[in-house]
C-alpha positions as CSV (number, residue, x, y, z in Angstrom):
1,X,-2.9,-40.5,197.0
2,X,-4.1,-38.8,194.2
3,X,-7.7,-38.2,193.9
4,X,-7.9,-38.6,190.7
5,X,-6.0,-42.0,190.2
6,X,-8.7,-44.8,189.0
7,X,-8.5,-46.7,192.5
8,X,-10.6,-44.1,194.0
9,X,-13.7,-44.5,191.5
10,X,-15.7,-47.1,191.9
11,X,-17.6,-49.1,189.0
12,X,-20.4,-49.9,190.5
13,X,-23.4,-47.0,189.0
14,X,-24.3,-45.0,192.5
15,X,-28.1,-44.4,193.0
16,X,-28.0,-41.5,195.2
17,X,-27.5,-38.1,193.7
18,X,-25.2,-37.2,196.4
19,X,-23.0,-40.6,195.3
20,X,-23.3,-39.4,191.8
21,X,-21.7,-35.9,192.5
22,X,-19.1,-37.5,195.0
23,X,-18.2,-39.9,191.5
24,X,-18.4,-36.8,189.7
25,X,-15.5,-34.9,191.8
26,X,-13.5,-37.8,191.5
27,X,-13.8,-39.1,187.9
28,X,-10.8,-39.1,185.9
29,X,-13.1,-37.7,183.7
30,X,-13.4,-33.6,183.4
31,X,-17.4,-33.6,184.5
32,X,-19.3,-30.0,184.5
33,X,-22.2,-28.5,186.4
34,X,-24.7,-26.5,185.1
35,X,-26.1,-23.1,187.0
36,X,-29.5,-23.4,187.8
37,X,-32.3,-21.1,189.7
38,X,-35.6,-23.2,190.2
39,X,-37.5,-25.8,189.1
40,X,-38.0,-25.1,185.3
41,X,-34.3,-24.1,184.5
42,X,-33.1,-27.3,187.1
43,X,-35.6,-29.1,184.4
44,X,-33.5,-27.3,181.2
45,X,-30.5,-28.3,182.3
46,X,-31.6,-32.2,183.1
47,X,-33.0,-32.3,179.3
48,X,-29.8,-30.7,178.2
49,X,-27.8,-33.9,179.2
50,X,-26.1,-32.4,182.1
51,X,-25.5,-34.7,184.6
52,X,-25.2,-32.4,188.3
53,X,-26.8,-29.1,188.5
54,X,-24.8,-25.8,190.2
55,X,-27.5,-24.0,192.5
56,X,-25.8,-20.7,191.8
57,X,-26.2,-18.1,194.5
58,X,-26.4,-14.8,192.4
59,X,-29.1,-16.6,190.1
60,X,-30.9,-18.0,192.9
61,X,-31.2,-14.0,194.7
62,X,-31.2,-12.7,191.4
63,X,-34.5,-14.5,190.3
64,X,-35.4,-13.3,193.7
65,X,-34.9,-10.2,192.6
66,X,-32.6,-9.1,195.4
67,X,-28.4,-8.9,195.7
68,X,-26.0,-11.6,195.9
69,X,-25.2,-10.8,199.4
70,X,-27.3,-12.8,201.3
71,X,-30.3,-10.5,200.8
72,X,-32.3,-14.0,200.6
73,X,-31.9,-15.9,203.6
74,X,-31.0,-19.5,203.6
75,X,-34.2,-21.0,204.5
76,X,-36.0,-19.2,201.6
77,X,-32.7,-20.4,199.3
78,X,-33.3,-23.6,200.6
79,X,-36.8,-23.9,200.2
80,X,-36.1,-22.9,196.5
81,X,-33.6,-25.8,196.4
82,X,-36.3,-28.4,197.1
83,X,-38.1,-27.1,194.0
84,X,-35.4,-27.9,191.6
85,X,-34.9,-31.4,193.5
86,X,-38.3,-32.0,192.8
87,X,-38.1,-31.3,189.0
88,X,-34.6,-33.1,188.6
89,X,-33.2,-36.3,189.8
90,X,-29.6,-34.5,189.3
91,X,-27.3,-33.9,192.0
92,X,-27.3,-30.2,193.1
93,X,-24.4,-28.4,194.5
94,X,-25.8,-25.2,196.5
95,X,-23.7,-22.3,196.3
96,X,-23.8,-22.1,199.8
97,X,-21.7,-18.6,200.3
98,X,-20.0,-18.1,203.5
99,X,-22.1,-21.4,205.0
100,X,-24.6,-18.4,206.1
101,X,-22.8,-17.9,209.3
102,X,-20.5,-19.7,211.6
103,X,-19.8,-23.3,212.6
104,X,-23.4,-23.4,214.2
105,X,-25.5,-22.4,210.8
106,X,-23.0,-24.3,208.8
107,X,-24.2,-27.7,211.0
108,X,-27.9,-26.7,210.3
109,X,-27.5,-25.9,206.8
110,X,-25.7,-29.3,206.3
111,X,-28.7,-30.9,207.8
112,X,-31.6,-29.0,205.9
113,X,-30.1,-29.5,202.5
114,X,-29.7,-33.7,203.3
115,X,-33.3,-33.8,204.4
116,X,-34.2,-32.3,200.8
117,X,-31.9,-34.3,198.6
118,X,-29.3,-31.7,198.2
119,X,-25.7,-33.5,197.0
120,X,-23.7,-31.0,198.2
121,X,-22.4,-27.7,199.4
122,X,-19.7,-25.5,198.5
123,X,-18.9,-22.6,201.2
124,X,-16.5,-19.7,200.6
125,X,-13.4,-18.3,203.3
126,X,-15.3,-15.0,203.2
127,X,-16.6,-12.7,206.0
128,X,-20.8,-13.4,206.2
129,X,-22.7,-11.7,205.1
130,X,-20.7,-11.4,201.8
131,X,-20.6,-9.7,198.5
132,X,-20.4,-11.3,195.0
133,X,-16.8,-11.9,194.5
134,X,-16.6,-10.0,191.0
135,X,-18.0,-6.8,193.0
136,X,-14.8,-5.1,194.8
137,X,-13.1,-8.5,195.5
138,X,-9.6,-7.1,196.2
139,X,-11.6,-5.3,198.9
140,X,-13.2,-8.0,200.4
141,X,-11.5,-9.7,203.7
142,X,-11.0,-13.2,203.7
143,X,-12.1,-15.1,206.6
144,X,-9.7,-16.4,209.4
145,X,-8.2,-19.5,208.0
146,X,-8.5,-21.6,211.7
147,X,-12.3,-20.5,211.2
148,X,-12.9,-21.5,208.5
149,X,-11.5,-25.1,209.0
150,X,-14.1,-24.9,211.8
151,X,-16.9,-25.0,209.6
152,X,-15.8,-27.5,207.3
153,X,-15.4,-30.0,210.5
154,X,-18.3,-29.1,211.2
155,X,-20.3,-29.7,208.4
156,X,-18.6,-32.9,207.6
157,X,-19.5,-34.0,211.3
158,X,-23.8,-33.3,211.2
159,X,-23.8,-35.0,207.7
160,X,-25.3,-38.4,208.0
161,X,-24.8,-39.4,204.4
162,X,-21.9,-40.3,203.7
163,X,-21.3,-39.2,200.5
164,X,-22.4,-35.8,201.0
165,X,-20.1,-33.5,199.6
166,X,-18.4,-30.3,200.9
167,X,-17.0,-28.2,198.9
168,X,-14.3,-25.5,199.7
169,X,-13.8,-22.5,197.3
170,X,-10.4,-20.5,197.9
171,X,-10.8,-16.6,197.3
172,X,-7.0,-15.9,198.3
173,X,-6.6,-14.3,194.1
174,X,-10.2,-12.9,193.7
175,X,-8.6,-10.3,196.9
176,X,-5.4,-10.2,195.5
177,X,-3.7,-12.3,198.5
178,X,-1.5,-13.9,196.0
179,X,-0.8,-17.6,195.1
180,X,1.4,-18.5,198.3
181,X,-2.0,-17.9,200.0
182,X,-4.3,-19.8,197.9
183,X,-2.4,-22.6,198.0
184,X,-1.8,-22.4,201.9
185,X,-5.5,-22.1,202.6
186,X,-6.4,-24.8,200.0
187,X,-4.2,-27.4,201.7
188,X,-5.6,-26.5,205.0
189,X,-9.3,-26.6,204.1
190,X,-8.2,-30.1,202.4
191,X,-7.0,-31.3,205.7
192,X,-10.0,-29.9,207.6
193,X,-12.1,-32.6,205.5
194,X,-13.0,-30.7,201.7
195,X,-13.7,-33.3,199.8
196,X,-13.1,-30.7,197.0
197,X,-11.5,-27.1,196.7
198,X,-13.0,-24.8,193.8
199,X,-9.7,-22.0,193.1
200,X,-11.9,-18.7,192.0
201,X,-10.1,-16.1,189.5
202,X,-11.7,-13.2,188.0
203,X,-8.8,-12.7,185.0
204,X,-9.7,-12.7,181.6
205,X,-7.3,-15.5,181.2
206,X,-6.8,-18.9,183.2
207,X,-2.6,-18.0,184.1
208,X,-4.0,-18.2,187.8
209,X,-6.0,-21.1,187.8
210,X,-3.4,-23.2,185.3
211,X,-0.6,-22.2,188.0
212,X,-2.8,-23.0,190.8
213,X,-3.7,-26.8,189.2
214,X,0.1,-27.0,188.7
215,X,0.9,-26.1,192.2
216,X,-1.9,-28.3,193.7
217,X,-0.6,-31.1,191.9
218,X,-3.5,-33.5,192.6
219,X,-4.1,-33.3,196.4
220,X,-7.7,-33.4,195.3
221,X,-10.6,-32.5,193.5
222,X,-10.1,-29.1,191.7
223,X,-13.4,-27.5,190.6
224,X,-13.5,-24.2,188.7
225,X,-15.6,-21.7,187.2
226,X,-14.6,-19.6,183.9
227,X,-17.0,-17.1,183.9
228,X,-14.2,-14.5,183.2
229,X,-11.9,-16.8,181.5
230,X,-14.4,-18.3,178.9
231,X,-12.2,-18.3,175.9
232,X,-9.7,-20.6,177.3
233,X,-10.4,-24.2,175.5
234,X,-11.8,-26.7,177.5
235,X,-9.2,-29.5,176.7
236,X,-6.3,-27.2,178.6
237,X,-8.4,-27.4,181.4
238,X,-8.8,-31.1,181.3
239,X,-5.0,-31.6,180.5
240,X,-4.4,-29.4,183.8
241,X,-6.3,-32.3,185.6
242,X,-9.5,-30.5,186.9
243,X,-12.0,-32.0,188.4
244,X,-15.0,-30.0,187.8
245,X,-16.0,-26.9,185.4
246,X,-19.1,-25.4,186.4
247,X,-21.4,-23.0,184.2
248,X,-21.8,-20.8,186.7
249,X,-24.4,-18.2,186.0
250,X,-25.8,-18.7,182.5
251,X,-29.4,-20.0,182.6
252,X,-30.1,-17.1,184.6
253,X,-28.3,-14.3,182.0
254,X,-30.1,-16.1,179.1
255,X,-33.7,-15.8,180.6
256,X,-32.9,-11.8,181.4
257,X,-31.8,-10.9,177.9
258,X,-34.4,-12.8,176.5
259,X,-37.0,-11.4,178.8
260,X,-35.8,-7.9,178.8
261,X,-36.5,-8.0,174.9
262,X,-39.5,-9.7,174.8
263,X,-41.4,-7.1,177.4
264,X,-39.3,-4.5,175.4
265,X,-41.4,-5.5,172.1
266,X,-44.6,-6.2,173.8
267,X,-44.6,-2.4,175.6
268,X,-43.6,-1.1,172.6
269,X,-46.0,-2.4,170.4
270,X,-49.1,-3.3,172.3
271,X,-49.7,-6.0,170.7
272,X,-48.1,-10.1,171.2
273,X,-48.2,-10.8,167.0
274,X,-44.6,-10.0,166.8
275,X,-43.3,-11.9,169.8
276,X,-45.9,-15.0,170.1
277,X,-43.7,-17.2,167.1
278,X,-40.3,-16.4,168.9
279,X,-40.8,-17.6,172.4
280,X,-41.8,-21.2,173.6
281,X,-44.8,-22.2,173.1
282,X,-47.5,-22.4,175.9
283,X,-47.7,-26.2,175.1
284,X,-43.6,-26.3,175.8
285,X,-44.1,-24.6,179.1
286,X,-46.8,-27.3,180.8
287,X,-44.5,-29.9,179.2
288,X,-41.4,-28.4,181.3
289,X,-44.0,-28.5,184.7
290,X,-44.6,-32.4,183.5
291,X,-48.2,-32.3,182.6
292,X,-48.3,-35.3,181.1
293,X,-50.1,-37.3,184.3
294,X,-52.2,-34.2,183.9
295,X,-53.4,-35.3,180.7
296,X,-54.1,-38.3,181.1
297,X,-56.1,-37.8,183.9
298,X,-58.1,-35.8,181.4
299,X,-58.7,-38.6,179.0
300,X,-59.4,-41.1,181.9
301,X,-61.9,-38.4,183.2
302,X,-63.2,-35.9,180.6
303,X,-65.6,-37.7,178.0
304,X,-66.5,-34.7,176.4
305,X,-62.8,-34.1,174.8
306,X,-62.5,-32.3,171.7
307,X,-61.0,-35.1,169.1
308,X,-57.8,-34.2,167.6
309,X,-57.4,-32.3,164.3
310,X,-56.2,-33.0,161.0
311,X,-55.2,-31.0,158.0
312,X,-54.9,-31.1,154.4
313,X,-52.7,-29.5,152.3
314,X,-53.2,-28.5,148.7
315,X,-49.6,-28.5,146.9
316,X,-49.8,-30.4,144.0
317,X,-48.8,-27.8,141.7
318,X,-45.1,-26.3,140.1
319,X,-46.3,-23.0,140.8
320,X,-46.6,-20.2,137.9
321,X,-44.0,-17.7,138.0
322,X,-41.2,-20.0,139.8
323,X,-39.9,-21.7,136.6
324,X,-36.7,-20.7,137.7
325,X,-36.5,-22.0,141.2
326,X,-38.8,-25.3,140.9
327,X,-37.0,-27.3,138.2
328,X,-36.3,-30.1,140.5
329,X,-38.6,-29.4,143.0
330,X,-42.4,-28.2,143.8
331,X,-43.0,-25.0,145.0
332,X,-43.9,-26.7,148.7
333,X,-40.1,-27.2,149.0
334,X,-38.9,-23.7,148.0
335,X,-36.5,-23.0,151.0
336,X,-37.4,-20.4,153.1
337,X,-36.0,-18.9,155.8
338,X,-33.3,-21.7,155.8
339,X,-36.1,-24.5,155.7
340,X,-39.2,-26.0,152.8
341,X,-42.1,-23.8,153.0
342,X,-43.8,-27.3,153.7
343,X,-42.2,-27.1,156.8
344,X,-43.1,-24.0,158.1
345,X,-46.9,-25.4,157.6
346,X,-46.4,-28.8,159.0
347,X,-44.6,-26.5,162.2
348,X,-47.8,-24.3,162.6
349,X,-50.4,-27.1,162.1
350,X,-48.1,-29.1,164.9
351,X,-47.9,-26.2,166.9
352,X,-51.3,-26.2,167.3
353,X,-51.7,-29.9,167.9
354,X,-52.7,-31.0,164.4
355,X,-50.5,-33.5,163.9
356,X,-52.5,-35.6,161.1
357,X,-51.4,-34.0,158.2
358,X,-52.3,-35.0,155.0
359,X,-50.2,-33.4,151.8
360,X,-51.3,-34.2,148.2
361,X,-48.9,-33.9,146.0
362,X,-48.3,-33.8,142.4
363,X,-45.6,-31.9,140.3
364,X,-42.1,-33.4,141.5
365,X,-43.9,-35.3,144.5
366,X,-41.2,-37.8,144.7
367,X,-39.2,-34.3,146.2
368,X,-41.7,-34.0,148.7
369,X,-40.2,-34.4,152.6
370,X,-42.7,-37.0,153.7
371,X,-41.3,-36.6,157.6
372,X,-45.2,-36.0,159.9
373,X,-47.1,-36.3,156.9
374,X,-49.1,-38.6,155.0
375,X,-48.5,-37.9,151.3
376,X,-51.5,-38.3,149.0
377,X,-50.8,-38.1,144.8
378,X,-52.9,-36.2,142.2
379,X,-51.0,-37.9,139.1
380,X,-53.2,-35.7,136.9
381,X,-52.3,-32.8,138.4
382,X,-51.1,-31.4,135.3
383,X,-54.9,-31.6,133.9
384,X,-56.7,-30.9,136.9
385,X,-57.3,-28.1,139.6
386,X,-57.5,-27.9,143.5
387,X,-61.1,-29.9,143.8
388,X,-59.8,-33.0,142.0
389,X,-56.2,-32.8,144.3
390,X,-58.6,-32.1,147.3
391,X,-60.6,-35.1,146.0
392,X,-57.8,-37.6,146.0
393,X,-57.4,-36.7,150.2
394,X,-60.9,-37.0,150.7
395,X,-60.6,-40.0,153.6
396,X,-58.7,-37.4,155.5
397,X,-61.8,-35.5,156.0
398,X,-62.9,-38.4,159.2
399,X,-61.6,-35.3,161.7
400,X,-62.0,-31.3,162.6
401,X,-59.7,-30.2,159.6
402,X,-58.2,-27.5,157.9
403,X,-57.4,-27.1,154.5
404,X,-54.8,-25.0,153.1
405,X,-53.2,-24.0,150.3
406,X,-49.2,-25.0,150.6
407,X,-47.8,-21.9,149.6
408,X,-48.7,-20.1,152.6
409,X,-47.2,-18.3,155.6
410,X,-48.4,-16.7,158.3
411,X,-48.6,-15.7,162.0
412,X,-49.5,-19.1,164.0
413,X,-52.7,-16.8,165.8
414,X,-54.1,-17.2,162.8
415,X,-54.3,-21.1,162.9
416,X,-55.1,-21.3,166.5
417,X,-58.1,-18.6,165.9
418,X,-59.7,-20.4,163.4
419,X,-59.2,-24.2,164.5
420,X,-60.9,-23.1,167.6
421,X,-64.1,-21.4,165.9
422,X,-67.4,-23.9,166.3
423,X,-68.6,-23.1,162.6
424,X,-69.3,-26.0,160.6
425,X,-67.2,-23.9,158.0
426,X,-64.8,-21.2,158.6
427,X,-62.5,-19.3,156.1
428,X,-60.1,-16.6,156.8
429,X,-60.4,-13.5,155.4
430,X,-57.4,-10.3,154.8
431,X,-59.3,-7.1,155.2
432,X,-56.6,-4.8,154.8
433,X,-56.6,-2.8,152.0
434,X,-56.1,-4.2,148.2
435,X,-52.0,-3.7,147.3
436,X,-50.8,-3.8,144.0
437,X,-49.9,-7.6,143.3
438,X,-50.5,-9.5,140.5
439,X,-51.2,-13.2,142.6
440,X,-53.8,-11.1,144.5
441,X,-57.4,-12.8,142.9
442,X,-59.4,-14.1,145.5
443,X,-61.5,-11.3,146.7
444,X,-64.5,-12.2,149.0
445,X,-67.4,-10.5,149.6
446,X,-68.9,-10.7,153.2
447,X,-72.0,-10.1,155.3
448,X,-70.5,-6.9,156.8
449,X,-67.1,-5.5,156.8
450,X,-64.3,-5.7,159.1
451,X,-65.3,-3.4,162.0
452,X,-63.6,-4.2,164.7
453,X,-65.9,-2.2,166.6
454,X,-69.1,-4.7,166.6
455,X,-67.3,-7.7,168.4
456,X,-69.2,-11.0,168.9
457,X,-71.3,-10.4,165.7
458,X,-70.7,-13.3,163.2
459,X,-69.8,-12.5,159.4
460,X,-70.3,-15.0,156.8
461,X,-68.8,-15.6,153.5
462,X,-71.4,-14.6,150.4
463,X,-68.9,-14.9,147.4
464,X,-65.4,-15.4,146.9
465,X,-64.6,-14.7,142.7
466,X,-61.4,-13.1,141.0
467,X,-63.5,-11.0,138.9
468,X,-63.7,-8.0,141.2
469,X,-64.5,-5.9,137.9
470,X,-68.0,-7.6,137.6
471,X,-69.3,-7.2,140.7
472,X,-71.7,-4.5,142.3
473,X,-69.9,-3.7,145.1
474,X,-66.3,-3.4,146.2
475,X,-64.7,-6.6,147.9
476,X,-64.6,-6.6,151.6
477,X,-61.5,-8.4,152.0
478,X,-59.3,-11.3,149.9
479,X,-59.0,-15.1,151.1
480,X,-55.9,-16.5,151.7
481,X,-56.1,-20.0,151.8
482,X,-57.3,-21.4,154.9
483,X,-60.4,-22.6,155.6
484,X,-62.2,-24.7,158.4
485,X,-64.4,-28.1,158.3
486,X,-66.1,-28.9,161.7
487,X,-68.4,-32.0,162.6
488,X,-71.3,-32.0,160.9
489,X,-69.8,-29.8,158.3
490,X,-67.6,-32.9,157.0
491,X,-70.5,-35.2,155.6
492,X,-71.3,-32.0,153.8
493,X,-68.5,-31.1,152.4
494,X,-67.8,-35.1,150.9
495,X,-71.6,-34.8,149.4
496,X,-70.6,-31.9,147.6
497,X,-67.2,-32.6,146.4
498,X,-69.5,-35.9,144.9
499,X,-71.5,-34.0,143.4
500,X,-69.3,-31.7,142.0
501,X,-67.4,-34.3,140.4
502,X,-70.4,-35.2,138.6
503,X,-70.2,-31.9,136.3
504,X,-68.3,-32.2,133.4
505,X,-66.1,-29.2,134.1
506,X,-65.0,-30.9,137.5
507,X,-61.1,-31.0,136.6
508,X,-61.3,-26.7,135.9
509,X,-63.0,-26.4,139.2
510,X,-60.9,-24.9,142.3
511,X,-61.4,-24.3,146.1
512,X,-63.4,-20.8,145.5
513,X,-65.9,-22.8,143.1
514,X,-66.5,-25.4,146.1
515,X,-67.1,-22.4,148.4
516,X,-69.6,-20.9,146.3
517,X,-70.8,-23.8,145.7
518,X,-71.7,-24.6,149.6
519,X,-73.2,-21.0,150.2
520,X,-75.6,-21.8,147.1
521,X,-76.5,-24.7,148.9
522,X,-77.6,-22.3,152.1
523,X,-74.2,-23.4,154.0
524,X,-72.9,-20.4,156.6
525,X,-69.4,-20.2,156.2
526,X,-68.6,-18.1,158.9
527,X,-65.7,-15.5,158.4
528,X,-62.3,-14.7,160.3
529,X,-61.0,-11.4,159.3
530,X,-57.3,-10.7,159.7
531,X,-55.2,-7.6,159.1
532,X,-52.0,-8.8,157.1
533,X,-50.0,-10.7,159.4
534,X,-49.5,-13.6,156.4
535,X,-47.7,-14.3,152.9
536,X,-48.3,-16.2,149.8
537,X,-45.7,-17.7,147.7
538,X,-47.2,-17.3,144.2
539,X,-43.9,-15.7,142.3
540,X,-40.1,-14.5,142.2
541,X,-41.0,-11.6,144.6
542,X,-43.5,-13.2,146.7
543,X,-40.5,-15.7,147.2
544,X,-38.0,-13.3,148.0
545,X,-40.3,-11.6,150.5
546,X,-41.5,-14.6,152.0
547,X,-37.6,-14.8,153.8
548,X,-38.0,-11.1,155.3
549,X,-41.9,-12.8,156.9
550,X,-40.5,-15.8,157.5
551,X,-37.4,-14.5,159.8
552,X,-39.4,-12.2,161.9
553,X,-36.7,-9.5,163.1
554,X,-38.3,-7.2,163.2
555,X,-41.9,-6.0,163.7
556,X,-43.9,-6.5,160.5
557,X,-45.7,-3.2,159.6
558,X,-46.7,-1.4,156.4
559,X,-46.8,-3.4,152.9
560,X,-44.7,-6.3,154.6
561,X,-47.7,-7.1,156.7
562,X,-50.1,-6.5,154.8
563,X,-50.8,-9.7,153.4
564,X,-50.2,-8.3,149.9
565,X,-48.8,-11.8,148.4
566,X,-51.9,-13.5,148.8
567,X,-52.3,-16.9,147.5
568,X,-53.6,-17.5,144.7
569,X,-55.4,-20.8,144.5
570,X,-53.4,-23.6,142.6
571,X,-53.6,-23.7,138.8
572,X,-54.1,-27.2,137.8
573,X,-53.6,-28.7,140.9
């Protein structure tokens, strides 16, 4: 009969994964297994959607660092396995190469990988210990067919699950034996008890393996793997009637190329800024390993936990300079980058677990993306400047936040360094030397300079004023946007806002004059100095720049780092 005919599948849902891969061979559906190498990527390819999981024998030796000629042995390959059972329910088919030996290992092997969960097995009619087949395959010899039907029986006689599956791959065309012998040792590893037989090709196109499916003619499950025939479309594989596609080998590619330019950058560099945004996040990686129990222990646990942050964002205004670009929209939802500049601020805030985000609004605030925020409305924003915006988002002030100006990008160690500073106030100062740039107007004066020299010592904010030409001494540095309420600091920062709004100039007043304003009052402010590494959007050319920031390429070095389109604080906000 037909393996494939509907009579063979049953309806009921199986619970064991070793049911579910033994469905999965004999579905009428095309079903596909996904390479994986230990417990994380096992994880990828669960949250993927992929329902079985190949436990691929070059990634597995490859991620030991060692050939893919049984180099590992098969108790360290299966002690891997039972990490990537752990961190999926999905089936797992081990690549199980040559069975690891004869009859005798095949038995043990059979046995191991049932007491760990393992679905299934797929063994190769190659000589142990073998070679990958895509190294010298036509030089390879095949094992003895009569052999080779002896480890199949006797696999299928020590498991004690039923449904655990046995797979039989045919390498008669990877060394060039021809098709006469593919199909003669297929139909006698199907009689020995396969439940499936994977046909192996290393052509750039599928001829072989479409011949081979036509020649097998549904005896049973037919399981592939187009890692040389990629380009073939899917749907000619599924009108051929296979069973099975597996994905043989790309989890494990994708990590190297990624890794090999990562470390490339970092060695190059010395330094993580230009890397750090284009990997996964710390915060992704304990949510792969599950940390959720983790967490809540914490809460059940900790007392003392640090109460989550929130942040408001200042973006009421059209933004001088971008006539052109923000006639139906603020400047907060310029694209950039191929998303709103809003969202590249709501990313970093999240990124760093502020996820109480407060946006006020006012030019063209019905065009604000309202998606993780909580949009507050300064209708007079065409009268008014940033204290008065800042004002009408006062109640957001009840946690640890940050405000910040909404035209602003920058590199996300610049958040997470100042959100975890204990100052009641902290602002974040560019100390890199002053650029030609006509949005460049908030130049701060500091305690002491940037020397990066006298580590541990704290700088604090004296003055922050755009009218550099009036002062005594040269600025030590411009602001840029971002600046840090903590506990106590809160309560203060409401008082003064109230009395600030007392003065009759109130509406002129903007986020400099409320700094000031604290360090007349005998507030510290303490200061984080940064070396570029950021970018305001204030004008044409700021915009236009931001893109090159924003993508990241390349490293940013020279005038593109240099934080030379710093923001300039809202007018009339």
């Amino acid at each position: 009969m037909n393996a494939r005919e509907p009579a063979t599948v049953s309806t009921a849902l199986p619970t064991s994964r070793s049911a579910r891969l033994r469905q999965m061979l004999v579905s009428n559906e095309l079903e596909f297994l996904m390479e994986a190498h230990n417990g994380l990527s096992a994880r990828i390819a669960r949250e993927a959607g992929f329902k079985a999981i190949w436990g691929s024998g070059l990634s597995i030796s490859a991620q030991f660092g060692v050939r893919d000629n049984n180099e590992a042995s098969w108790t360290q390959v299966v002690d891997n396995l039972e990490f990537m059972a752990d961190a999926s329910d999905l089936p797992i088919l081990l690549d199980g190469d040559t069975g690891y030996g004869n009859f005798n290992n095949v038995r043990r092997l059979v046995r191991k990988l049932e007491q760990r969960g393992i679905a299934g097995v797929c063994i190769e009619d190659k000589v142990f210990p073998k070679t990958n087949s895509f190294i010298g395959g036509e030089a390879q010899p095949l094992a003895d067919i009569d052999e080779f039907c002896g480890k199949i029986k006797a696999g299928k006689d020590s498991q004690t699950d039923e449904h655990f599956s046995i797979v039989a791959r045919v390498e008669a065309l990877i060394a060039g034996w021809g098709m006469d012998e593919a199909l003669k040792r297929a139909e006698a590893y199907r009689q020995a008890g396969a439940d499936a037989i994977l046909i192996h090709s290393k052509l750039s196109k599928a001829d072989e393996i479409l011949t081979f499916a036509r020649e097998w003619a549904g005896r049973g499950p037919l399981v592939i793997v187009p890692t040389k025939y990629y380009s073939t479309p899917t749907d000619v594989f599924r009108k051929a009637g296979i069973s099975t596609i597996i994905w043989a080998n790309h989890q494990i590619r994708a990590a190297v190329s990624a890794m090999q330019s990562v470390t490339r950058t970092i060695y190059e560099t010395q330094t993580l800024v230009d890397v750090e945004d284009r990997i996964a996040t710390v915060n992704e990686i304990f949510r792969l390993q599950d940390a959720d129990e983790y967490s809540e222990a914490e809460n059940r646990y900790l007392s003392a936990t640090r109460s989550a942050g929130s942040a408001i964002v200042l973006a009421a205004s059209r933004g001088k300079g971008l006539d052109a670009v923000t006639e139906d929209k603020p400047k907060v939802m310029l694209p950039v980058a191929g998303k709103p500049l809003l969202r590249w601020l709501v990313d970093a805030f999240k990124k760093e677990a502020i996820n109480d985000i407060t946006v006020v609004g006012g030019y063209k605030a019905e065009a604000i993306d309202t998606a993780g925020i909580k949009l507050a409305r300064n209708e007079r924003y065409a009268q008014t400047n940033e204290l008065a915006s800042l004002a009408c988002a006062i109640n957001a002030l009840d946690n640890d936040t940050v405000i910040s100006y909404g035209d602003l990008l920058f590199r996300s160690y610049i958040l997470r360094d100042l959100v975890e500073s204990d100052a009641e106030f902290s602002v974040v100062i560019d100390s890199s030397p002053e650029l030609e740039n006509a949005s460049v107007r908030d130049f701060a004066w500091c305690s002491a300079g940037d020397d990066r020299g006298l580590f541990g010592n704290k700088v604090y904010l004296q003055r922050v004023s755009s009218d550099q030409a009036s002062q005594a001494s040269a600025p030590n540095g411009r602001w840029i946007g971002l600046t840090s309420v903590r506990g106590a600091g809160r309560d203060k920062l409401k008082a003064k806002i109230a009395q600030l709004q007392t003065r009759a100039d109130f509406d002129t007043l903007d986020m400099p004059a409320l700094l000031n304003a604290l360090i007349e009052d005998g507030e510290k402010i303490e200061v984080q100095y940064v070396r570029g590494h950021w970018r305001g959007v204030n004008d044409l050319e700021d915009f236009r720049r931001a893109g090159d920031f924003a993508h990241a390429q390349t490293p940013i070095g020279g005038n593109a780092g240099a934080g030379n389109g710093a923001s300039q604080p809202e007018a009339k906000a």
